[in-house]
Structure formats: structure tokens, C-alpha cells
C-alpha positions in Angstrom: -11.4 0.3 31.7 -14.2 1.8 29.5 -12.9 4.9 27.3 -14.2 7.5 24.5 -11.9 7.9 22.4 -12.5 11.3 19.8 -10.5 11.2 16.9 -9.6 14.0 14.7 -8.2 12.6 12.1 -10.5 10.7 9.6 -11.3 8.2 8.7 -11.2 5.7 11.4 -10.6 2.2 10.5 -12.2 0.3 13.8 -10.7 -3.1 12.6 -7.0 -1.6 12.6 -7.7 0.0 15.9 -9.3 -3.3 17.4 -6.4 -5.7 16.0 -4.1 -3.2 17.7 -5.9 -3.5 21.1 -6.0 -7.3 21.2 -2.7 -7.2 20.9 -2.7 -6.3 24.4 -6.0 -7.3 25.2 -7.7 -10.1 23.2 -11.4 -9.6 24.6 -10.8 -5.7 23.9 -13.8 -4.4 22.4 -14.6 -1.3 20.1 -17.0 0.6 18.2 -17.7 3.4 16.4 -20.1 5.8 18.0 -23.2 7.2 15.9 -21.3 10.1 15.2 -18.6 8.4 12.9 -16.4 10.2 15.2 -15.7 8.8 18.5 -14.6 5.4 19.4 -15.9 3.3 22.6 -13.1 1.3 23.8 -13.7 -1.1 26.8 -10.1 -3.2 27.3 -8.0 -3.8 30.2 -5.2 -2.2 29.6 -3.1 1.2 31.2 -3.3 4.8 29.5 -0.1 4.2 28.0 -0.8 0.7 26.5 -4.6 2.5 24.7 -2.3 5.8 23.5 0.4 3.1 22.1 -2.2 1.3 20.2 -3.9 4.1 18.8 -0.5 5.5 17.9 0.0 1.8 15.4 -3.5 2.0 14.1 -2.7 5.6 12.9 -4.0 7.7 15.3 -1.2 9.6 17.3 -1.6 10.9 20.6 -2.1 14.5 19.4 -4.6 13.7 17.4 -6.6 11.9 19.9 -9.0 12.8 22.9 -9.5 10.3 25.4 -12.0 10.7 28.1 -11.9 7.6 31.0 -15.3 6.5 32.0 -15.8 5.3 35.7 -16.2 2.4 36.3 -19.5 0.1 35.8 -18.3 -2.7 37.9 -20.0 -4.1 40.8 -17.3 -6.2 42.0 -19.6 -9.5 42.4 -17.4 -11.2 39.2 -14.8 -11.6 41.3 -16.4 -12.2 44.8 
């Protein structure tokens, strides 16, 4: 799943938030936007798993907004 994550509390520490992802995901990957802002998450993991993460890199749920992006997949990775 491919996510935007906005955060209102600052700052974000991307490596915290990444460590806390592979945890559950190893090949998660994340990066700050050009805002500073927003995070873009792509991991394979459920809602609750991204919320529990962000939650243990210091972002709680009520701090966070998470928007789902659909899905680029073409399906031909897996035949």
C-alpha cells in the first residue's frame, strides 16, 4: 500500500519512522515530501500495523492524517 501520511506534530524524524516500519516491513520505504510536512509511505502492511508504527516513532494517531493511495499495481509481478 502506498500512503500520505500528514503529520502535525514537528519535527519528523523519517529514520525513526522508517526503523519502525521495517519492523513490520523490511523493504518499507519513506520519505519526506517537499513540504517538510508529509510523509510518503509505500509498505505492505494493514492500517493498523502503519497507525502502530507511527504511534512508536512519536507520532500518535491523533496527530496524524493518513490518506491511502490506490493502487499503482499492474498485477504482471505476480502473473
Amino acid at each position: 500500500m502506498e500512503y500520505t501520511i500528514h503529520l502535525s506534530a514537528a519535527p519528523v524524524d523519517v529514520d525513526r519512522v522508517r526503523e519502525a516500519l521495517e519492523d513490520i516491513d523490511p523493504s518499507a520505504i519513506v520519505d519526506l515530501a517537499q513540504n517538510g510536512r508529509d510523509l510518503r509511505v509505500s509498505a505492505n502492511l494493514l492500517d493498523r500495523e502503519l497507525f502502530g508504527a507511527l504511534e512508536r516513532a512519536g507520532h500518535p494517531a491523533d496527530a496524524v492524517r493518513v490518506t491511502r493511495l490506490p493502487s499503482v499495481c499492474c498485477g504482471s509481478c505476480s502473473g
